[in-house]
C-alpha positions as CSV (number, residue, x, y, z in Angstrom):
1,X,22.3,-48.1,27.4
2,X,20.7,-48.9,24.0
3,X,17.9,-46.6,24.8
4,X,19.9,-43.3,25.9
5,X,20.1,-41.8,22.2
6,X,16.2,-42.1,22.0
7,X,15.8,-40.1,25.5
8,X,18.5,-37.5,24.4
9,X,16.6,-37.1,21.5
10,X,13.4,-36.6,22.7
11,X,14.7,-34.4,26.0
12,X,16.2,-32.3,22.8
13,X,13.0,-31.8,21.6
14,X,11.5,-31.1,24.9
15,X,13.8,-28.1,25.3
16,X,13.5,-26.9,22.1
17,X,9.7,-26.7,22.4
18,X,9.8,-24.9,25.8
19,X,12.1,-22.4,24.4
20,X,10.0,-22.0,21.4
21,X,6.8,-21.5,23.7
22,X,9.1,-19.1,26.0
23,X,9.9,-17.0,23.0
24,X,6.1,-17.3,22.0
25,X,5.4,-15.6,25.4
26,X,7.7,-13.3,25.4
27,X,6.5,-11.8,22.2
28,X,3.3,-12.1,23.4
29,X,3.7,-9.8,27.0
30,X,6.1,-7.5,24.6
31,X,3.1,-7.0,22.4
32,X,0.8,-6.6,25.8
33,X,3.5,-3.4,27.4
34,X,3.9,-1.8,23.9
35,X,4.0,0.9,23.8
36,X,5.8,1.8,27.1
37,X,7.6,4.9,25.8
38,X,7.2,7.4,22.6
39,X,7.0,6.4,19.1
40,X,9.3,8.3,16.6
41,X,7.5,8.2,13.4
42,X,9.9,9.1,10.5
43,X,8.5,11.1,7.4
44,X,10.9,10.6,4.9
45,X,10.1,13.9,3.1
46,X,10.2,17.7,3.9
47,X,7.0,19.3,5.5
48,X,4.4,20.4,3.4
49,X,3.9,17.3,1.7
50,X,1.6,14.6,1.8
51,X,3.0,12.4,3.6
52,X,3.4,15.2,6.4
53,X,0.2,16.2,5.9
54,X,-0.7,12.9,6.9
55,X,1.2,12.7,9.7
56,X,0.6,15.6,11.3
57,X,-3.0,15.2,11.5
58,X,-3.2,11.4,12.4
59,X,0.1,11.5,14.3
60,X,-1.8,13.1,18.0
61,X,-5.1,10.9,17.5
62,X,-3.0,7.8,17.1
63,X,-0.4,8.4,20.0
64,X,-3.8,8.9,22.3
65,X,-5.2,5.9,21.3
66,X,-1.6,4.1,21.9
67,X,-1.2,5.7,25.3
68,X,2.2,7.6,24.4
69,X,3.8,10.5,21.8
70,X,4.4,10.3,18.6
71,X,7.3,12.5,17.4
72,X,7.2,13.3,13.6
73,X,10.5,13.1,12.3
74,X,11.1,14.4,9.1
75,X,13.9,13.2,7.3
76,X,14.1,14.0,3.9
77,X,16.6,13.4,1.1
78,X,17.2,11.0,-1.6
79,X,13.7,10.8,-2.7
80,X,12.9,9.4,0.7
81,X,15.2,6.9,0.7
82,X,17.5,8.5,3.6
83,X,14.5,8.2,6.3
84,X,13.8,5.0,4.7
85,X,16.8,3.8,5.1
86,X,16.8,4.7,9.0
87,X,14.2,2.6,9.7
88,X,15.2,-0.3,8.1
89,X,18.4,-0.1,10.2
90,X,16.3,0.4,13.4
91,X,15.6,-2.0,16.4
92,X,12.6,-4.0,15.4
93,X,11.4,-3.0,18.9
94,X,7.9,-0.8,17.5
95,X,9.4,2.4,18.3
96,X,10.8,3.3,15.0
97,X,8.4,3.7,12.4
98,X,8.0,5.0,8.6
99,X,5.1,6.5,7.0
100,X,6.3,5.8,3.5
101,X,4.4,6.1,0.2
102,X,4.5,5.0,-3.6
103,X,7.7,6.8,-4.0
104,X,9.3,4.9,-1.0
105,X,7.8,1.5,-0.9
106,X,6.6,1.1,-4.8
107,X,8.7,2.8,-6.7
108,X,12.4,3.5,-5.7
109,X,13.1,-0.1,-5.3
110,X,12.7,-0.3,-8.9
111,X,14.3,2.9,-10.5
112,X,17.5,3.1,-8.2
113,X,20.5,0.7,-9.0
114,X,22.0,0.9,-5.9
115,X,18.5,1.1,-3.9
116,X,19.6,0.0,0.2
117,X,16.9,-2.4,0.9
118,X,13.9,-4.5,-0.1
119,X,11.1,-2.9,1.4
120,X,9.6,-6.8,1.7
121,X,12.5,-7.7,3.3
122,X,14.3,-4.9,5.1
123,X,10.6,-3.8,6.1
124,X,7.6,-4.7,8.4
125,X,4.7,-3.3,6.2
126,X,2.0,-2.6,8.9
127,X,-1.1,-1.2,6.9
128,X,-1.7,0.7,4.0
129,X,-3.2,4.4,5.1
130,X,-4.7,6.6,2.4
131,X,-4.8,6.5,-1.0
132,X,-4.0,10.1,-2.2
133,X,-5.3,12.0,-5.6
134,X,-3.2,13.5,-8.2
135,X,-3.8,16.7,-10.0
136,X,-2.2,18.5,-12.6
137,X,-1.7,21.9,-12.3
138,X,-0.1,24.8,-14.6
139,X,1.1,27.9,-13.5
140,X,-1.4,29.9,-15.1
141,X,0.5,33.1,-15.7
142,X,3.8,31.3,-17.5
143,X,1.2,28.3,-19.6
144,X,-1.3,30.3,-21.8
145,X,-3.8,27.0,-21.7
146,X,-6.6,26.9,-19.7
147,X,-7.3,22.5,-20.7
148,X,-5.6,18.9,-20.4
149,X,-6.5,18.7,-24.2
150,X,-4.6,22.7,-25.1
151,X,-1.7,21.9,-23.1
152,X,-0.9,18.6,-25.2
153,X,-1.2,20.6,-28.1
154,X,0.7,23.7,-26.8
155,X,3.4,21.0,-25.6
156,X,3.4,19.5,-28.9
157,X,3.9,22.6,-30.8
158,X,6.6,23.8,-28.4
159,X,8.8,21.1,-27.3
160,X,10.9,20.7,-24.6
161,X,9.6,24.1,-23.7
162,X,7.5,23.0,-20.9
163,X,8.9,22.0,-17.6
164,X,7.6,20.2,-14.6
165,X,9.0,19.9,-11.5
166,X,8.9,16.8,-9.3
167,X,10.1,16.0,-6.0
168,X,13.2,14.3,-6.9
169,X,14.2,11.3,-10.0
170,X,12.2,8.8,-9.3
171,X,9.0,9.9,-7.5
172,X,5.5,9.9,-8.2
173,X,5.2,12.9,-9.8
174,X,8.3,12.4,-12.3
175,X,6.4,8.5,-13.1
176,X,3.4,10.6,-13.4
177,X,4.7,13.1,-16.1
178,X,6.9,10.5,-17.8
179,X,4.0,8.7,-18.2
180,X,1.9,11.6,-19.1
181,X,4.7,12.1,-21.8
182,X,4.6,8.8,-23.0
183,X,0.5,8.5,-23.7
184,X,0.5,12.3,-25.2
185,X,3.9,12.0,-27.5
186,X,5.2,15.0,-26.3
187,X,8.4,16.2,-24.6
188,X,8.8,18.2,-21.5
189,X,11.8,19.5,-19.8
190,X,11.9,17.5,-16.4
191,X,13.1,20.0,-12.6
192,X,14.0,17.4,-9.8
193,X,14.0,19.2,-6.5
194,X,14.6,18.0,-2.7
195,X,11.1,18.5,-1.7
196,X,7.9,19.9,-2.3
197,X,7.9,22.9,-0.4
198,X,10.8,24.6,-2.2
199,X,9.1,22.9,-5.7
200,X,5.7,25.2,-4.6
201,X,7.8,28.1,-3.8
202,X,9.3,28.1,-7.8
203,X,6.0,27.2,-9.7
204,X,4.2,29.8,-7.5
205,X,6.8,32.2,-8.8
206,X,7.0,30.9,-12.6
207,X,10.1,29.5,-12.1
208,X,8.7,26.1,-13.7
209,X,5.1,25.8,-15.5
210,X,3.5,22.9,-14.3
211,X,3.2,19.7,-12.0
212,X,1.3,16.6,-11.3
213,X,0.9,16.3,-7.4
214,X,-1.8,16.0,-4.5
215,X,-4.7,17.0,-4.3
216,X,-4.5,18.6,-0.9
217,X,-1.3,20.5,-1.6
218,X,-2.3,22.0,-4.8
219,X,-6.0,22.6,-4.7
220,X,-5.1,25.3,-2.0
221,X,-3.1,27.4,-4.5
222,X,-5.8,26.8,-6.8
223,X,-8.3,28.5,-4.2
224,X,-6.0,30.9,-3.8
225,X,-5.5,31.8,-7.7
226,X,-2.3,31.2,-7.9
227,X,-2.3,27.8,-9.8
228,X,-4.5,26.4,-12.5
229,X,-6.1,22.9,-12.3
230,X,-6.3,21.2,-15.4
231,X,-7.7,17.5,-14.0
232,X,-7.8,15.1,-12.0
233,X,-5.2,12.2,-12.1
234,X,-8.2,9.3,-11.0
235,X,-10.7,7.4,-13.4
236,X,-13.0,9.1,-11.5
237,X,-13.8,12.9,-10.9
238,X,-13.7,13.6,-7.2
239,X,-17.0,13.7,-5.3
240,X,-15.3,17.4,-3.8
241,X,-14.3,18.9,-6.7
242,X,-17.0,17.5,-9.8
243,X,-16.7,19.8,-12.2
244,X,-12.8,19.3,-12.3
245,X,-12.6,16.8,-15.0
246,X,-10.3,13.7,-15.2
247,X,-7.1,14.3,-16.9
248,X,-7.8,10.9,-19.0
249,X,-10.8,12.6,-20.9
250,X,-10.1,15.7,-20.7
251,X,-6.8,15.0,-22.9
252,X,-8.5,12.2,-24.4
253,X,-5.8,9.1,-22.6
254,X,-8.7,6.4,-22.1
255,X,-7.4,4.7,-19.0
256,X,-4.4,7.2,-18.0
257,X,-4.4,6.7,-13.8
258,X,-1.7,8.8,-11.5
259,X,-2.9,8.5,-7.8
260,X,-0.6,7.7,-5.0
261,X,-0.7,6.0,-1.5
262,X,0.9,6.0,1.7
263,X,1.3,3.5,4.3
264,X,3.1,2.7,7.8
265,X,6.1,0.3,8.3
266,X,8.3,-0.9,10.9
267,X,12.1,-2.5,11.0
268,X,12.0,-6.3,9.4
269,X,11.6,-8.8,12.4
270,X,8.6,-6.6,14.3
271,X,7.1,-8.7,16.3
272,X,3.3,-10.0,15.3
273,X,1.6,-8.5,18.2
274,X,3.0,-5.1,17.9
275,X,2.1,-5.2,13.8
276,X,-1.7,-6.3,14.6
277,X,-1.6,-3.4,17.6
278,X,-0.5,-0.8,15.6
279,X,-2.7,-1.9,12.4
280,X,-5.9,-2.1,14.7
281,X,-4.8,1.3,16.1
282,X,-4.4,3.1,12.5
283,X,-7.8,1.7,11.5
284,X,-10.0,3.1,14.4
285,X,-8.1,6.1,14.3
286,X,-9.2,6.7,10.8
287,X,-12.5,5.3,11.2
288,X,-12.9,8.8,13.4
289,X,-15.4,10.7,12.1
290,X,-13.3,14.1,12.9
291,X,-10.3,12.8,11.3
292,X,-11.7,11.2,8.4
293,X,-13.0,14.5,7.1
294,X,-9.6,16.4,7.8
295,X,-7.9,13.3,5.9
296,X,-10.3,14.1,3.1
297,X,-10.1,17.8,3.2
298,X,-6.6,17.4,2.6
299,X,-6.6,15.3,-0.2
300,X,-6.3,12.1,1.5
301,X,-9.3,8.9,1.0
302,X,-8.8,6.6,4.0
303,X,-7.5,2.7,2.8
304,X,-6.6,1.5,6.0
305,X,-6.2,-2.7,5.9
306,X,-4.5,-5.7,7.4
307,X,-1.2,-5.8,7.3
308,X,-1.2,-9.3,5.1
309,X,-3.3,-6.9,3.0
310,X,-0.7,-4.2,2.9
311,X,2.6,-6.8,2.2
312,X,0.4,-8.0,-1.2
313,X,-0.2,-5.0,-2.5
314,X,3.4,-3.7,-2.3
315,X,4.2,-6.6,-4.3
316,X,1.6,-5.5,-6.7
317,X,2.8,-2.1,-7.1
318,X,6.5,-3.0,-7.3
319,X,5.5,-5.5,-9.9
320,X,3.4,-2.6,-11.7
321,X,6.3,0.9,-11.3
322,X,9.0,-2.1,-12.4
323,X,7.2,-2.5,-16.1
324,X,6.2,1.1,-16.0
325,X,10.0,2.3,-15.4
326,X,11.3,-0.3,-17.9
327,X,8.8,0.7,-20.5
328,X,9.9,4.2,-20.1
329,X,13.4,4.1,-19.5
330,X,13.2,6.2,-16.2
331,X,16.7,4.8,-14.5
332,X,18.2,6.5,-11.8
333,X,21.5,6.5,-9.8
């Protein structure tokens, strides 16, 4: 009798390490069937974008190399934080994804009081994708400045005259301006729309002057000459456009950096095996000579990673957009 506790004990343990190795398995045949039906990969923006952009080229490669669909679902609103907010509610089962981006992952969490979720914690960051250039643009009928360096001074001689739009309080291209703002002293008049196709559609028409956004997007109005370029929002000039210059010496703000990125996420709780599968997936895909050169076309420079590498630098840029949007006072509700 004196020795029954010991064997309860240790047939606990047994049980609990044969469940433990069950569940291990389990996750591990999951991982081995997945996928086994089509992949809805939620866009939390409006097409026309970058983030659709992305997703619309990458989107067939990757559901081929996966063996099933994926169905781009756009779901915009919120500054991305309704489509965000649908995947963090979603099974963690791998067949609800989110191509999110600095606006989404980096920066909303840090600007928005009442922000739903932790994207550390409500989210299963699965790799970073592409890092995307910034450019600001003018429209060139409505800003009579043809530099960085004229529209400073234009904007300091006229303030609050000029207005950019953005695609909503609290995205990249409102942190971009703000801090555009900030470095230059001057004051702009700030247009928040729902998305970037409708934003297009009004600074085509002059209904606001200018904008910092992709390169992709707005480089084909510039072709078109319907927009202006005034530089480049890297520390770098692009190797496709080199006589654009950067918009830190062109108006003289040693060290001013606006690019963006985009990356893909799951539910919290995805399974390991389905996070390496998919990450593995994304970074062949990319590696694709034909769609590497469609991602670059469009603006987009290829920064696929691990997904260990992809939770860090969240944290990173969530550390970085908090100061940024404190120093600024950029708040929104």
């Amino acid at each position: 009798m004196t020795h029954q506790p010991n064997r309860v004990r240790r047939s606990f343990v047994h049980a609990m390490a044969a469940l433990a190795l069950a569940g291990t398995t389990s996750a591990a045949l999951a991982a081995d069937s997945y996928p086994s039906q089509p992949i809805r990969l939620i866009v939390p923006f409006s097409p026309g974008g970058a983030v659709d952009a992305y997703a619309r080229i990458v989107a067939p490669a990757l559901g081929k190399e996966l063996g099933q669909s994926i169905v781009v679902d756009n779901r915009p609103g919120a500054s991305g934080i309704i489509g965000t907010e649908a995947v963090a509610r979603a099974p963690a089962d791998g067949y609800t994804l989110l191509l999110g981006n600095i606006a989404t992952l980096g920066i909303n969490p840090v600007i928005y009081k009442n922000n739903p979720f932790d994207p550390l914690k409500q989210l299963t960051p699965i790799t970073k994708t592409v890092v995307v250039n910034y450019v600001l643009v003018v429209n060139p009928t409505k800003v009579p400045v043809r530099t960085a360096a004229e529209l400073v001074s234009y904007a300091k001689a006229h303030p609050g005259v000029l207005s950019y739009g953005s695609s909503g309080t609290g995205s990249m291209q409102q942190m971009a301006a703000a801090l555009f703002e900030a470095r230059t002293q001057i004051k702009m008049l700030h247009v928040p729309y729902k998305g970037t196709g409708a934003l297009l559609g009004d600074l085509v028409a002059g209904h606001v002057d200018m904008i910092f956004a992709d390169q992709g997007t707005m480089m084909q109005q510039v072709k078109a000459g319907k927009l202006a370029v005034l530089g480049v929002g890297g520390l770098q000039r692009v190797p496709e456009y080199p006589d654009i210059p950067t918009i830190a010496e062109a108006a003289n703000i040693p060290g001013f950096e606006v690019v963006a990125w985009q990356g893909l996420a799951g539910p919290a709780g995805l399974p390991a095996g389905v996070v390496d599968k998919l990450a593995k997936a994304v970074n062949k895909v990319q590696s694709d000579k034909d769609i590497h050169a469609k991602l670059l076309d469009a603006g987009l420079v290829p920064d696929a990673g691990s997904p260990e590498d992809f939770r860090r630098y969240i944290g990173s840029e969530l550390q970085k957009w908090g100061k940024v949007a404190n120093d600024l006072g950029v708040k929104a509700d």
